[in-house]
C-alpha positions as CSV (number, residue, x, y, z in Angstrom):
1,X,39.4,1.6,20.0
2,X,36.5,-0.1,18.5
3,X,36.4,-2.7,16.6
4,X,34.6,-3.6,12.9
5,X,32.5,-6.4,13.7
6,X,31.5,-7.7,10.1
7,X,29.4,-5.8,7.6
8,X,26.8,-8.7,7.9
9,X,23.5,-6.8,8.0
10,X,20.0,-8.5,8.6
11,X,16.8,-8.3,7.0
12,X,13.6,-6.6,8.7
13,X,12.0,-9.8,8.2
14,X,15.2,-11.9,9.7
15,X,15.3,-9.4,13.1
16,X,11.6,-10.8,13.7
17,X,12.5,-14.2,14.9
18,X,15.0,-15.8,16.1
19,X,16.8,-18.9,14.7
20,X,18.9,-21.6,16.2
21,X,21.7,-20.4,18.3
22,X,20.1,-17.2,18.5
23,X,17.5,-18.6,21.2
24,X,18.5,-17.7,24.6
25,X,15.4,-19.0,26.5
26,X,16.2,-22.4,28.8
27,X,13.0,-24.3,27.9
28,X,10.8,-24.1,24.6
29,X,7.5,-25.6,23.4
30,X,8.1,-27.1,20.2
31,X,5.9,-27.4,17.6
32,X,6.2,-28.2,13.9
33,X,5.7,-31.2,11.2
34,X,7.4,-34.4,11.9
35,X,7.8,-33.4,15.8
36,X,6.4,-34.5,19.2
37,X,4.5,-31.4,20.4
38,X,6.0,-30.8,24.1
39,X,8.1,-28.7,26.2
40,X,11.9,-29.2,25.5
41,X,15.1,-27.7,26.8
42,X,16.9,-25.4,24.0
43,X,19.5,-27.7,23.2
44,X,17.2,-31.2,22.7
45,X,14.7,-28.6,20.4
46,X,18.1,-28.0,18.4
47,X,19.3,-31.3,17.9
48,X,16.2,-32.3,16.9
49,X,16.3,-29.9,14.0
50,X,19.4,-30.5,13.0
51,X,18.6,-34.2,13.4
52,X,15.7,-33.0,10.3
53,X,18.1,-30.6,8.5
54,X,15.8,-27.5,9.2
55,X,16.2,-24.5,11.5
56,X,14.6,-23.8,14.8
57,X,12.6,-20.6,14.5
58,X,10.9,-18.9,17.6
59,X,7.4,-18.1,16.8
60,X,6.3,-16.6,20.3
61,X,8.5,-15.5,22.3
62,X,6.3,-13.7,24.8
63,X,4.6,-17.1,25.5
64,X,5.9,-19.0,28.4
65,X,7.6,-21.1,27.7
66,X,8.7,-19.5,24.2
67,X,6.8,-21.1,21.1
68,X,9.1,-22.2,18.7
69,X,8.6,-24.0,15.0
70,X,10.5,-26.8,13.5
71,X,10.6,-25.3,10.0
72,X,12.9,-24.4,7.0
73,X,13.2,-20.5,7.7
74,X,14.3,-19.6,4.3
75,X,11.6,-21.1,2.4
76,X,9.2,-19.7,4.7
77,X,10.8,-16.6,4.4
78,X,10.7,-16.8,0.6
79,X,6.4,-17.9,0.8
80,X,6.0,-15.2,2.6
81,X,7.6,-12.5,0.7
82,X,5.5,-13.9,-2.3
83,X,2.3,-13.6,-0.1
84,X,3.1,-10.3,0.6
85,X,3.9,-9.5,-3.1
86,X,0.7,-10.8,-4.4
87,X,-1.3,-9.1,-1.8
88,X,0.6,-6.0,-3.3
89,X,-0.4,-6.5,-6.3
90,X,-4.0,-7.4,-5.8
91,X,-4.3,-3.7,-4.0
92,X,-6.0,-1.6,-6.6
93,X,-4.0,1.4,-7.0
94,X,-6.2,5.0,-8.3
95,X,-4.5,7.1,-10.6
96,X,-5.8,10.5,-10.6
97,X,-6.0,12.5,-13.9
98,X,-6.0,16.2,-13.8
99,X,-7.5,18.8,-16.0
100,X,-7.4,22.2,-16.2
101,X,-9.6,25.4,-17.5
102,X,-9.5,29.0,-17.2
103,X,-12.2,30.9,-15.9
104,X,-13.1,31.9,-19.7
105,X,-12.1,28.5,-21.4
106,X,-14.3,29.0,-24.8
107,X,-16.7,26.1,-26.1
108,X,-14.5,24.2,-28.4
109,X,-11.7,24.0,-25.9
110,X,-14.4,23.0,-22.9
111,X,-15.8,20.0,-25.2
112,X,-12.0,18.9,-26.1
113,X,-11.4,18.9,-22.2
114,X,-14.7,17.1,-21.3
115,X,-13.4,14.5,-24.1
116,X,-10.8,13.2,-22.4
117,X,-12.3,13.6,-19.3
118,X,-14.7,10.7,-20.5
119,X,-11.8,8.7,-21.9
120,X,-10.2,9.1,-18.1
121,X,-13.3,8.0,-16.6
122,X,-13.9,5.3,-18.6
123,X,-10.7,3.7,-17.8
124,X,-11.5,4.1,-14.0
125,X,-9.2,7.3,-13.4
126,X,-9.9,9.6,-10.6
127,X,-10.6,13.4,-12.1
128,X,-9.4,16.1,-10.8
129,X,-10.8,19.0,-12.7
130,X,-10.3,22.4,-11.9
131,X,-10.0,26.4,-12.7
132,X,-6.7,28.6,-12.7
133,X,-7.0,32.1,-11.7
134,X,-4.4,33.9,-13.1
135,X,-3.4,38.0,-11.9
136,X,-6.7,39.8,-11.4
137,X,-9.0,36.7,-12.9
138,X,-10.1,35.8,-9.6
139,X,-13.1,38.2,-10.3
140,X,-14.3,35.8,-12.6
141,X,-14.8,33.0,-9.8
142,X,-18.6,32.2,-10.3
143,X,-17.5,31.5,-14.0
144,X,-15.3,29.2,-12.4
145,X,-17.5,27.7,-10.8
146,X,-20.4,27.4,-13.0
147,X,-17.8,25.7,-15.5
148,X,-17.0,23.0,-13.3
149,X,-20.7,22.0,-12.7
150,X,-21.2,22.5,-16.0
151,X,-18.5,19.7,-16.3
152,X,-20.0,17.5,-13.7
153,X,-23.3,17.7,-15.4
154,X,-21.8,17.0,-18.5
155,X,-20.2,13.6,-17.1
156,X,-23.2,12.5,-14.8
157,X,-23.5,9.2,-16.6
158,X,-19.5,7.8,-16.6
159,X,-19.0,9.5,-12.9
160,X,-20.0,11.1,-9.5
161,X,-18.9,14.2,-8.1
162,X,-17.2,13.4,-5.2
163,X,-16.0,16.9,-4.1
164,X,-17.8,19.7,-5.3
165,X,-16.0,22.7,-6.8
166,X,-13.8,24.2,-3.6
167,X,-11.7,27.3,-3.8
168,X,-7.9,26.7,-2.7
169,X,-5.9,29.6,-2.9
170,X,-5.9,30.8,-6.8
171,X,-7.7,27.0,-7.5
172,X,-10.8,26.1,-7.4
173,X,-10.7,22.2,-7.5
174,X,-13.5,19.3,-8.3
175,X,-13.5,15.5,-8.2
176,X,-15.5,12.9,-10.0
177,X,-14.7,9.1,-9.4
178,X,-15.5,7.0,-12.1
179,X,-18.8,5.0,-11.4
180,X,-18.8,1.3,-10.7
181,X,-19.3,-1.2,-14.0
């Protein structure tokens, strides 16, 4: 018969080190503010955190002896979840806008594409441009094609061509990344 132990669950970030009690090796080196640098046995390295009110978090515990840190766990805990979180956010994140023609798009629908194909550049999009072949139209892949460089040539000055017109099945695909300001 087994028995529920709890429905206490830890953190990723909690499994990485262990804290206080948690400790099994005999000796540590401790380190930390407001502490004599030195090797200790568990129990003085513990009493002398509780003596300061903070936890007793193992930093390296492949060293020998095990390195552990006079800190206060949650608040480090809590400054490094916000380091993380503005790393996140400084990540630039590319948003790719797609466009699509037929192999006979006419000229008034082409310049109402290449439109917002500018507008998507200009606001540092990705493009993904590219040519439908519906049925039997796959005959019509050269106009395809010279569409899309058309379109390239057409948006040389707000982007590159970074992959040139590829056919993918009943797709033929291009992308232009936005140049640099």
């Amino acid at each position: 018969m087994r028995r529920n132990r709890g429905s206490f669950k830890r953190t990723e970030k909690e499994e990485q080190h262990k804290i206080n009690r948690s400790i099994r090796a005999e000796n540590v080196r401790l380190v930390g503010d407001n502490v004599e640098t030195g090797v200790y046995t568990t129990k003085q390295a513990l009493a002398i955190a509780e003596e300061q009110g903070v936890d007793l978090v193992e930093i390296s515990p492949k060293a020998d002896p095990p390195v552990c840190k006079v800190m206060d766990y949650k608040k480090f805990l809590y400054e490094q979840k916000k380091r993380d979180k503005s790393l996140k956010s400084k990540a630039t994140k590319v948003i790719v806008k797609e466009i699509r023609f037929g192999p006979q798009t006419d000229d008034h629908d082409y310049e109402f594409k290449k439109k917002h194909a500018e507008k998507f550049l200009k606001e540092g999009a990705k493009l993904k441009a590219f040519v439908f072949f519906k049925g039997r139209s796959i005959v019509f892949k050269e106009q395809g094609q010279i569409l899309l460089l058309k379109l390239a040539q057409d948006l040389e000055e707000y982007g590159k061509v970074e992959q040139m017109p590829r056919l993918e099945g009943k797709r033929m695909t291009m992308f232009i990344a936005p140049k640099k300001k």
